[in-house]
C-alpha positions as CSV (number, residue, x, y, z in Angstrom):
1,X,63.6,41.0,-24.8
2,X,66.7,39.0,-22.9
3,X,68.5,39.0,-19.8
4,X,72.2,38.8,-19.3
5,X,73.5,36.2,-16.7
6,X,75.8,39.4,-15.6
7,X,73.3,42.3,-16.1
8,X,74.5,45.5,-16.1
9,X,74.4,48.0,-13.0
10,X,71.9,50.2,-12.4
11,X,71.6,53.6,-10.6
12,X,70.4,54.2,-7.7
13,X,67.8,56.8,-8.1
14,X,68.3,58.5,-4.8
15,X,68.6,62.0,-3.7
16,X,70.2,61.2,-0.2
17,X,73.9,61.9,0.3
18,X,76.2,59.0,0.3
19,X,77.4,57.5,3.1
20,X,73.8,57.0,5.5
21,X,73.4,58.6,8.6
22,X,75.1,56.5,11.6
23,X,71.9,57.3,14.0
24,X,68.4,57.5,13.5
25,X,66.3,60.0,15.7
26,X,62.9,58.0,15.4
27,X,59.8,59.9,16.4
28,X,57.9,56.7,17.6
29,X,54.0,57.8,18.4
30,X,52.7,55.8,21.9
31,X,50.0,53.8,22.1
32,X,47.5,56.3,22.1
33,X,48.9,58.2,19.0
34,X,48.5,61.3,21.3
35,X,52.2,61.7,21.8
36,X,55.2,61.2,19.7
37,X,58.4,59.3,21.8
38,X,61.8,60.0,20.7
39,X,64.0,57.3,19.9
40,X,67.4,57.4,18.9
41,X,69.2,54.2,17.2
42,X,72.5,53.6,16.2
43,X,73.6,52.7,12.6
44,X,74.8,48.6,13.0
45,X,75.6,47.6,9.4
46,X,78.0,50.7,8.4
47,X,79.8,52.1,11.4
48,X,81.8,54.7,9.4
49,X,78.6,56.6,8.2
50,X,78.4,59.9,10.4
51,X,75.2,61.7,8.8
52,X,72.2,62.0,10.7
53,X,68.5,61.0,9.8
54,X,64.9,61.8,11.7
55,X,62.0,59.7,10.4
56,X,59.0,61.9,11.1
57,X,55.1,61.8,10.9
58,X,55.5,57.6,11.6
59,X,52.5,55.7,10.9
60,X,52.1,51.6,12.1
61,X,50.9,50.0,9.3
62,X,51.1,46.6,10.2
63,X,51.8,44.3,13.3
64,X,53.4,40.6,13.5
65,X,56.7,39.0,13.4
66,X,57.8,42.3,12.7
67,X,56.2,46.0,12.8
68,X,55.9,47.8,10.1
69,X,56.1,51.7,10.1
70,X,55.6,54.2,7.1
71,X,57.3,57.8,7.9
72,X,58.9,60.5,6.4
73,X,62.6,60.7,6.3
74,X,64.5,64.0,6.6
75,X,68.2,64.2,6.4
76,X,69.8,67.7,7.0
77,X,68.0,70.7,4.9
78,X,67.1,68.3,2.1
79,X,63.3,67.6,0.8
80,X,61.7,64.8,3.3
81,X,60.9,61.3,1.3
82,X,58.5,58.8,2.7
83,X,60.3,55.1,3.7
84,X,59.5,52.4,5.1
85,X,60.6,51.2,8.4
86,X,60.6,47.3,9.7
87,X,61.1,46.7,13.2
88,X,62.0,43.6,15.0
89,X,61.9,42.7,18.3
90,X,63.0,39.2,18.9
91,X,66.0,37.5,18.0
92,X,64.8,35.8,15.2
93,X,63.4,38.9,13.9
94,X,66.8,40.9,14.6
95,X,68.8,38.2,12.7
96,X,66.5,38.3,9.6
97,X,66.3,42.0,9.6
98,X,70.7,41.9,9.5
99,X,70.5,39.3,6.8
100,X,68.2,41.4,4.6
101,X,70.6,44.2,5.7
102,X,73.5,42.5,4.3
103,X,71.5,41.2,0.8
104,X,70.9,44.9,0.3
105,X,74.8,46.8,0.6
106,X,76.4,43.1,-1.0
107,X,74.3,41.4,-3.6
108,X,71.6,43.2,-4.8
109,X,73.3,47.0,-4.1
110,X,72.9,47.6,-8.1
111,X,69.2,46.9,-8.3
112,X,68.2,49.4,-5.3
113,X,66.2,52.4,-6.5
114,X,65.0,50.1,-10.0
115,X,63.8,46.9,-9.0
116,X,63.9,46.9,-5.5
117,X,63.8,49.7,-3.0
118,X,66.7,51.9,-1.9
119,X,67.8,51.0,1.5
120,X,68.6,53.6,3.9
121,X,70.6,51.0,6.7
122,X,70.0,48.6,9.8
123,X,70.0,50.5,13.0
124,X,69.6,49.6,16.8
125,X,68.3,50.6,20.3
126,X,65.8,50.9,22.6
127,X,62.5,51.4,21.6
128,X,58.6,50.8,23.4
129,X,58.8,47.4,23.4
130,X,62.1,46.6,24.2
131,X,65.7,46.3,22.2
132,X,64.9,46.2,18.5
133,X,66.3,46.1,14.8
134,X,65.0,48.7,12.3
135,X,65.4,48.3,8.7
136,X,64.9,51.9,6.6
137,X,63.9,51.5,2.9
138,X,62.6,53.6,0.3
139,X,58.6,53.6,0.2
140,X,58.3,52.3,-3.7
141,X,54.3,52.4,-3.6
142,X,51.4,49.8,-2.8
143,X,50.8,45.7,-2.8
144,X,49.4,44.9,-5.4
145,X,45.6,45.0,-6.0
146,X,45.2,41.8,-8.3
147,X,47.3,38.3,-8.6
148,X,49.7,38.5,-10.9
149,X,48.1,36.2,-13.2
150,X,45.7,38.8,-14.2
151,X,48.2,41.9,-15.1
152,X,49.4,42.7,-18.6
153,X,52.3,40.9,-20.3
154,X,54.8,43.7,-19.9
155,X,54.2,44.5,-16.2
156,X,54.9,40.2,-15.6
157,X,57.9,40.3,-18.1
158,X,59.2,43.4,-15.5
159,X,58.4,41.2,-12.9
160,X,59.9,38.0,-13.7
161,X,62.7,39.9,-15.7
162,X,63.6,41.8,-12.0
163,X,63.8,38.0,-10.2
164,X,65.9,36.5,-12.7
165,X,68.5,39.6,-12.4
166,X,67.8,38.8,-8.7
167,X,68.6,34.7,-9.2
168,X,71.9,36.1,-11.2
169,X,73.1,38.4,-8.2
170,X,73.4,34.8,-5.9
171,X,69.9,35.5,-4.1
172,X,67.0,33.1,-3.8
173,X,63.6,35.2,-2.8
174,X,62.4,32.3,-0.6
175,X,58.9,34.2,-0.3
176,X,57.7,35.0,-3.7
177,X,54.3,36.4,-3.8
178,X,52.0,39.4,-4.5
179,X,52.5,40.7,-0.7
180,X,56.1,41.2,-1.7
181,X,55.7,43.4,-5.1
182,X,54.4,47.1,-4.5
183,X,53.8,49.3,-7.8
184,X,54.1,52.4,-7.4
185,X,52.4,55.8,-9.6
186,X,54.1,54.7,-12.8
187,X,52.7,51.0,-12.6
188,X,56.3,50.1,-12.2
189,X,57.2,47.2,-9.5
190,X,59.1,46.8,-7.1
191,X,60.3,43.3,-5.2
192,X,60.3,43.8,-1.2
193,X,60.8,41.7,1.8
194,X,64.4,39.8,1.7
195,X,63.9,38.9,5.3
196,X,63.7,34.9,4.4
197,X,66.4,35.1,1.4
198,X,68.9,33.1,0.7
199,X,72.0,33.0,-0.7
200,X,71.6,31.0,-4.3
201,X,73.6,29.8,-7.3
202,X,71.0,29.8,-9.7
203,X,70.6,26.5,-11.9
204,X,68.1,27.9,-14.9
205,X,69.6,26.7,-18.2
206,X,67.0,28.4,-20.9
207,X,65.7,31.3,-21.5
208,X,62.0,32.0,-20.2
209,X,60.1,32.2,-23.3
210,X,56.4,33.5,-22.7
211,X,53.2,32.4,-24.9
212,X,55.2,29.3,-25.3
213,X,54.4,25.5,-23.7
214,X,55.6,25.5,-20.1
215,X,58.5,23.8,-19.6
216,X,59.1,20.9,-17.1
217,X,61.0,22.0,-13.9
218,X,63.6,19.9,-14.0
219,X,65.1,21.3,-17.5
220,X,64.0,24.6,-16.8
221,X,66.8,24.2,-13.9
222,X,65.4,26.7,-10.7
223,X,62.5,26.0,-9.2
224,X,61.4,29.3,-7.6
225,X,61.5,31.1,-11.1
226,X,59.4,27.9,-12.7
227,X,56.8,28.8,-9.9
228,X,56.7,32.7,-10.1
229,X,56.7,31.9,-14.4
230,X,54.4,29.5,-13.9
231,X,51.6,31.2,-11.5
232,X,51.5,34.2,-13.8
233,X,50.1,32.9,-16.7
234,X,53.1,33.5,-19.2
235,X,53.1,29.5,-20.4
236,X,50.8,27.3,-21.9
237,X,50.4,24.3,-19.7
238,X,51.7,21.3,-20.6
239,X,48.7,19.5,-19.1
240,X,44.8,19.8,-18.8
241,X,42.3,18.2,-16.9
242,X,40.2,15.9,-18.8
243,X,37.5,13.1,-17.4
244,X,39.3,13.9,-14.3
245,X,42.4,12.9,-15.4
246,X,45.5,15.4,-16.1
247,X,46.8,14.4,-19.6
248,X,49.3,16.5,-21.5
249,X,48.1,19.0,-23.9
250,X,49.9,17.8,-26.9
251,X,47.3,15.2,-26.7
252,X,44.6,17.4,-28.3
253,X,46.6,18.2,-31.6
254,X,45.7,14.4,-32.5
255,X,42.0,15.3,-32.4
256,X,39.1,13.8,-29.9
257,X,39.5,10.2,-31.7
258,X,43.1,10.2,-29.6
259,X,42.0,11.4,-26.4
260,X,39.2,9.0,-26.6
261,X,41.3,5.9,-26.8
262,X,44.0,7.4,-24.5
263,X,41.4,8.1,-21.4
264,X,38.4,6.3,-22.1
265,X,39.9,3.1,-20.9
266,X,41.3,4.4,-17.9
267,X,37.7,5.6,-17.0
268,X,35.5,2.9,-15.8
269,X,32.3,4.1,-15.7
270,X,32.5,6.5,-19.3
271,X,31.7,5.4,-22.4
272,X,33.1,6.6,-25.4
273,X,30.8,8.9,-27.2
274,X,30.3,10.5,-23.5
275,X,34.2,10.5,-23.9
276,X,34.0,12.6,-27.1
277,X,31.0,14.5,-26.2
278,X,33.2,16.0,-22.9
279,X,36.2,16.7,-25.4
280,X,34.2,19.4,-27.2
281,X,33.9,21.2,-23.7
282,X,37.6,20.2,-23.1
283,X,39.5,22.7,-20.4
284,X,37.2,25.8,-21.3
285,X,38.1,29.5,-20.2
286,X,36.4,32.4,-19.8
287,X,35.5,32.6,-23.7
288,X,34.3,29.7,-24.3
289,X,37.5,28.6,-26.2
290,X,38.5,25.5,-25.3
291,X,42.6,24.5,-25.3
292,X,41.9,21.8,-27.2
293,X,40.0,23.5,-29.8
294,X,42.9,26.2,-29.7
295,X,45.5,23.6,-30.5
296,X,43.7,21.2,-32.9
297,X,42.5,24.1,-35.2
298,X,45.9,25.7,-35.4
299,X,45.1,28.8,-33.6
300,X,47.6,28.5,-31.0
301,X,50.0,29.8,-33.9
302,X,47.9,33.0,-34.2
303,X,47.7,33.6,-30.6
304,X,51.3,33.4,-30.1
305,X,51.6,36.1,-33.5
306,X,48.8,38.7,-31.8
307,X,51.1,38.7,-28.4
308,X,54.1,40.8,-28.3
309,X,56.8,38.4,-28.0
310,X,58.5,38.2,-24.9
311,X,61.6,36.6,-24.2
312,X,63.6,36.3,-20.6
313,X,67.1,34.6,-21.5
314,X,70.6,35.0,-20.8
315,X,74.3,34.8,-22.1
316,X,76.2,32.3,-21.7
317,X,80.0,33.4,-21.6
């Protein structure tokens, strides 16, 4: 599997008419949920759109720097389809919200509906609190139950494959995490939150090869996708802790007779056949199965063989 520098554009899977509504007729419930308050905002990021669009049934979900609101969207006579509405109330909030806005119509436009959800525009107005922003995108499914560390290989290659394209389109995620991937009913996910993005020129110069020994940052050349690649699980680590010392892995193919010289003398207090004692229970997982066993006894090979291989590259042109 690779990835182009320029991947190609996708379609956005949406059955909404094209250009977005100009207002937004949100049925805000009150405080008591009791009642249902009309809003009506005003499309700020695409002033030539005309249509109009009622977000219905609205549900808070979640309150802090901004609010966060599932409803149902209607537009016209057409089938409803459940979205997600952020709301901001304070500056800071309002100028976040307009430079997600802007990520989502310039650079990532070709990914909505695929990788990232569709978004339905940035409107404006009065609601209960005061003057706010409201950012409408597609509802793509849930957070994520588990760290990514402990899904399958193909869901992380979609993962990491979808923040590379990301990296290519100029943007840098600035707050990578499980919170910010939803999956929805076909365990496909979905990136959210551009609300602390940045606009990037991506520096990685290899191709992200998985079941293979992690890479050091620097040549690896972005650090954000080194961290995300990282985290999930998808390299062998170039370093394991031994008699409380981090030593590189390539250490172990040498046998215990090179780790013992190497450490032992750095260790006041351990002596030597303690050393290789501890080297037998050197870095153990969940097995049993040692790294160090792995490597000296050749089995890293057959590991890497058993694993569909996975590979996260580009073209250079």
């Amino acid at each position: 599997m690779g990835v182009e520098k320029h991947p190609a554009s996708h379609n956005i899977h949406s059955s909404l008419p094209q250009p977005m509504a100009s207002i937004l007729v949100f049925h805000e419930p009150t405080f008591s949920r009791r009642s249902v308050v009309v809003r009506e905002l005003k499309r700020v990021d695409d002033l030539k759109s005309t249509l109009r669009l009622d977000i219905v049934d609205v549900e808070p979900v979640h309150e802090g720097n901004c609010y966060i609101y599932y409803g149902n969207l209607i537009v016209e006579d057409r089938p409803s389809r459940k979205v997600v509405c952020k709301v901001g109330y304070l500056r800071s909030a309002s100028l976040r919200l307009q430079k997600e806005a802007g990520f989502y119509a310039k650079e990532l436009k070709e990914f909505q509906g695929d990788t990232i959800p569709v978004c339905y525009g940035l409107f404006s107005g009065e609601m209960e609190e005061g003057t706010a922003s409201c950012l409408v995108t597609e509802y793509c499914g849930e957070m994520m139950k588990c760290p990514l560390f402990g899904m399958d290989w193909e869901f992380k290659q979609k993962v990491i494959q979808a923040l590379v394209d990301i990296h290519w389109a100029g943007v840098k995620h600035n707050d990578f995490s499980e919170r910010n991937i939803v999956v929805n009913s076909d365990n496909q996910p979905f990136i959210i939150d551009f609300d602390h993005a940045e606009p990037h020129e991506c520096g990685l110069t290899m191709s992200i090869e998985f079941h293979t020994q992690e890479p050091d940052p620097d040549e690896l050349g972005c650090l954000e996708l080194y961290k995300v690649t990282n985290n999930s699980g998808a390299w062998f680590p170039r370093y394991i802790r031994y008699m409380h010392a981090d030593v590189p892995v390539a250490w172990a193919l040498d046998g215990p007779e090179r780790l013992a010289n190497v450490v032992s003398p750095a260790s006041p207090g351990y002596n030597r056949d303690f050393v290789l004692k501890r080297r037998s229970e050197l870095s153990k997982n969940s097995t049993g199965i040692s790294i160090g066993d792995l490597l000296v006894n050749g089995e890293i090979s057959r590991v890497q063989k058993q694993s569909f291989s996975i590979s996260i590259g580009m073209t250079f042109l």
